[in-house]
Structures are given as C-alpha cells and as structure tokens.
N, C-alpha and C positions, 0 to 999 in steps of 0.2 A: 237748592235754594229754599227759601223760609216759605211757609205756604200761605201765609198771607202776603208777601210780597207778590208771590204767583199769582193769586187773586189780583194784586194790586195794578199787575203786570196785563191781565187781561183786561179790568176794568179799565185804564190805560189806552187798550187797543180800541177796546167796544166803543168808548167818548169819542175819542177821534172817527172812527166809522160810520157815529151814528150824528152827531155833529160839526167834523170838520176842524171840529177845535176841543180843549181841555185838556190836550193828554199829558203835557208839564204840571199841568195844575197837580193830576194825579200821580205819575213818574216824580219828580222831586222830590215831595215828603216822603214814598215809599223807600227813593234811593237814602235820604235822610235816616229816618226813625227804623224802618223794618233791617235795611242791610247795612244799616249805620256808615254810613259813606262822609268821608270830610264834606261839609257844606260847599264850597267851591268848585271842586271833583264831584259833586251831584248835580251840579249847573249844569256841569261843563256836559256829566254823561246822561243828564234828560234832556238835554237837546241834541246830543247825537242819535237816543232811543226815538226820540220824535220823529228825526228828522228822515230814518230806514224807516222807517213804520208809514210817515207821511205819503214817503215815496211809493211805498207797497198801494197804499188806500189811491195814491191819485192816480195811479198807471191805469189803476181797475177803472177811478174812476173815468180817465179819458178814454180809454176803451170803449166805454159805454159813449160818450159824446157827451159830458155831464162839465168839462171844463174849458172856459172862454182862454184860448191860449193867447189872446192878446193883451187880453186886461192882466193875464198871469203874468204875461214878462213884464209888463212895466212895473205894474206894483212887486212883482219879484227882484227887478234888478236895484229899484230903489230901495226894498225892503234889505235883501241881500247886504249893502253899502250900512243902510243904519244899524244892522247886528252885529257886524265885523266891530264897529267901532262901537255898540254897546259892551260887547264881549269885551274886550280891550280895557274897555273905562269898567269892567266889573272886578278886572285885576285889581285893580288898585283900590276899588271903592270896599268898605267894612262889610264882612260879612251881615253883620246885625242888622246896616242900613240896606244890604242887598233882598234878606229876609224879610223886615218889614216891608219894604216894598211890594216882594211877592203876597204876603198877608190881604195886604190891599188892595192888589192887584182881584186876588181872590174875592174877596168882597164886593170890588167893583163888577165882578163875571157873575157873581152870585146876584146880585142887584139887578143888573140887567137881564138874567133868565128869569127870574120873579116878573120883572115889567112887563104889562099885559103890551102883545108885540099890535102896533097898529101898520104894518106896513103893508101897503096893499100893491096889485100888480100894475107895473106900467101900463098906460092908458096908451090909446092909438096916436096920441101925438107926442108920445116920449115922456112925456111926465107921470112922474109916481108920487100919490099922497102921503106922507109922512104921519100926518098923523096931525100937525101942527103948523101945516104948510106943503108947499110941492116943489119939485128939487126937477127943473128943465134936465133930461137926457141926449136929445138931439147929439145924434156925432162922437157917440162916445167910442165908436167902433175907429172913430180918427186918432193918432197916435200925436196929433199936435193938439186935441180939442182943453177947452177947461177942464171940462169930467177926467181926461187923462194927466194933467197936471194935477188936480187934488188928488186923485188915485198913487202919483207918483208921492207925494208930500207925507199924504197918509201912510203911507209903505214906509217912508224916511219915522216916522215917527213910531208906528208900531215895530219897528227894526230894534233901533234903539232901545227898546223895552224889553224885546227878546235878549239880547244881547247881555242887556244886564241883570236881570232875574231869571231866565232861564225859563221865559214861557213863549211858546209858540205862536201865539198872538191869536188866536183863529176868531175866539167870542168876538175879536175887536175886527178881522179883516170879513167877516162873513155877512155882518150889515151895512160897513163900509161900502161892500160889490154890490150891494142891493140897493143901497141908495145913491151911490154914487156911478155905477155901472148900469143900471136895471134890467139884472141878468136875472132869471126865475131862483128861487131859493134851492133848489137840488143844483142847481148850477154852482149857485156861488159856494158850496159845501162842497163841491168837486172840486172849483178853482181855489179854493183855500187852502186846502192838503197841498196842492201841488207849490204855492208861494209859501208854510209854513214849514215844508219840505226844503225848501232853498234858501229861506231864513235861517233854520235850527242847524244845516248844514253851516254855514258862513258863522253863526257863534260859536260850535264846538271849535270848529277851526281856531277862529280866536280866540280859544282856552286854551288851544294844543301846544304844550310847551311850557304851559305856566301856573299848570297843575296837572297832579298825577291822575292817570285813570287807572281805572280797575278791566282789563277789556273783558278778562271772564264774564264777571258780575254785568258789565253791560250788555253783553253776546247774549248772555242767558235769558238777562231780563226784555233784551230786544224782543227775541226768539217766539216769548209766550205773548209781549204786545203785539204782533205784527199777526199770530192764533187770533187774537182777539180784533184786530180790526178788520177781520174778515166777516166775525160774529157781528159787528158791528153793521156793518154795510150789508148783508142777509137781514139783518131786521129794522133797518131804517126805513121801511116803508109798512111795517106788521106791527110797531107797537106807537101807543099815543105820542107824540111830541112833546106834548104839554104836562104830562104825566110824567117822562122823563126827564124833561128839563126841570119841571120844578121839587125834584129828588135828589138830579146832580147840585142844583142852585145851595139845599139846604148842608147838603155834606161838605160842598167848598166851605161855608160857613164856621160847620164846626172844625176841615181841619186847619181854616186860618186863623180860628181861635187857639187851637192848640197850637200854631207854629208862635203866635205872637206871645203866648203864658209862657211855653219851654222853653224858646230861643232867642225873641226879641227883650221879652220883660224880665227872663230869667226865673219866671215863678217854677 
C-alpha cells in the first residue's frame, strides 16, 4: 500500500481515538486521491473502514465505563434507520452533488472545531449552559422523556447524512450527547464510536450490491486505522485538545478545498 495512504490510514485511526469522530473525513479523500478508488466504492468502503475501527475504539471504550449504553441505542437505532436510507438515496444521487456535500460537510466540522466551545458541565439540577441559554436535562436517563425523543430525531437526521456522503457523523453526535443528554465529554466520545460504529455499518450495507468493493484495499487500509485508534485513545488524555483540534479543523479545510477545485468545480 502507498505510504501516504498508510500515513493516511493511521491519521484516520488516531481522529477517531482521539475525538470520537473524523475518521470519513480522512478515509474518503485518501480512499479517493491516494489509492484512486471510484468515488461511490470509496463511500461505500470508508464507512465500512469506520465502522471496524469505530467498533475497535468503542469496545475499549466501554470497557473502561466511558459509554451511556442507553442514549447509544436510541440515537443508534434511529441513526442506524436514517443511513440505510441515506445510503440508498446516495445510489441514485450524482456523485459530484454527493462530493460537494462532503466538502461542506468538511467545512462545517472545520468551523465548528475553530468555535471557541462554551459548553459547560451540568449543574445539580440537570441543566447545562450552552453558552447562549440552558437546555432542561431532567429524565433523560427515561426512554419516553423529550431529551430522548430529540436524541431519537437527531440520530434520524445525522443518519441520513452518513448514508449519503459517507461520514461518520461524530463532530455532529458528540455535542448533540452533551447538550442534549448531559453526559460528561469523555463520555459522550465513548458513546459516539459506538453509535458511528452502527451507523457506518447500516450504510456500507446499503451500498452492498450497488457498487464494487475492493475488500483487499479495505482489509489493508482498515488494518493500519484500527493501529492507529489505539494511538489515538493512549494519548487522548497527554496531548492539548485545543491544540489538536484547531490543526485537524485547518487540514479539513484545505482538503475540502482541494476535493471542491478537483472533483466538484473540475479545476
């Protein structure tokens, strides 16, 4: 395999380990540009790479006691539902329009790790400051409550997104748990592996059969991501947060800029 795809492959692991999410962001352009994979066959296979890797990261993670396995299933089984039928509607939808979306997608994960994060920890009566306001938690731990119904909703809508560009969702479900659950922040990075884990699973699926895979090239490239989110999760508590994220934020950047010149604009 190409050595900077290897590189690409661990960088990959270490995102996910060390945040919970990104690892499509990185997996897809490398399956694109490095190992030159048809576009739709690199949907399909970074979110199978994701989805073994996720599951590597989450097992460790509940191991440790670091994932809310009730908030996982719900927003997993509704997530689960909106990727199958993202996947599905990404058959049919242009590549170019599935691209640009991922671009923007990037952009939007880039924008939000920039934002200075205000989110502070729940207070003794359930409520957490936002920054901009406070969001009632009371009962979230109830499987009928509100918080459990937007948690379900949310899941239906970051699904769908998974499904059809071929990202993991994590940047999107890891402040979702935090504001909508008010689970502590190493939690909700535990609990997200495990629901982007059962999301990426349910899209590959719904690729399966409607485009080709490569299973080598995926085996391989899984093989060194799943090395690397182990590196990942060893040093998520040893290096700066803020420091890393606002490093991953600028590389989404430049490679949504390159996916949108190459393959969306045709430059």
């Amino acid at each position: 395999m190409d050595p900077f795809a290897i590189l690409a492959g661990l960088a990959t692991g270490i995102v996910l380990g060390l945040f919970g999410s990104g690892g499509s962001i990185i997996a897809l352009p490398a399956l694109l540009y490095l190992l030159h994979v048809e576009p739709k066959s690199a949907i399909a296979m970074s979110l199978g790479v994701v989805a073994v890797t996720a599951t590597v990261t989450g097992l460790d993670n509940w191991r440790r006691g670091l994932v809310d396995v009730r908030v996982a299933l719900v927003f997993g089984i509704f997530g689960v539902a909106g990727t199958f039928a993202g996947a599905r509607l990404g058959l049919l939808t242009p590549v170019v329009i599935q691209l640009g979306l991922f671009a923007l997608v990037m952009y939007a994960a880039a924008w939000r790790m920039l934002k200075p994060t205000r989110i502070a920890a729940p207070a003794a009566g359930g409520v957490v400051s936002t920054g901009g306001g406070t969001l009632a938690l009371g009962g979230c731990h109830d499987f009928f409550s509100p918080c459990m119904g937007h948690i379900a909703l949310h899941g239906i809508g970051v699904g769908v997104l998974t499904g059809l560009v071929g990202v993991g969702g994590g940047f999107l479900i890891v402040p979702a748990l935090v504001l909508l659950s008010g689970i502590p922040m190493k939690t909700a990075v535990g609990t997200s592996l495990v629901i982007v884990a059962a999301k990426s699973y349910a899209g590959f699926l719904g690729y399966m059969g409607g485009v080709a895979i490569d299973w080598g090239v995926m085996g391989s490239f899984t093989a060194v991501t799943v090395a690397g989110s182990f590196l990942g999760s060893h040093f998520a508590n040893r290096i700066s947060q803020a420091m890393l994220k606002t490093a991953f934020a600028w590389f989404l950047v430049v490679v949504a800029s390159y996916i949108l010149f190459k393959s969306v604009l045709g430059g």
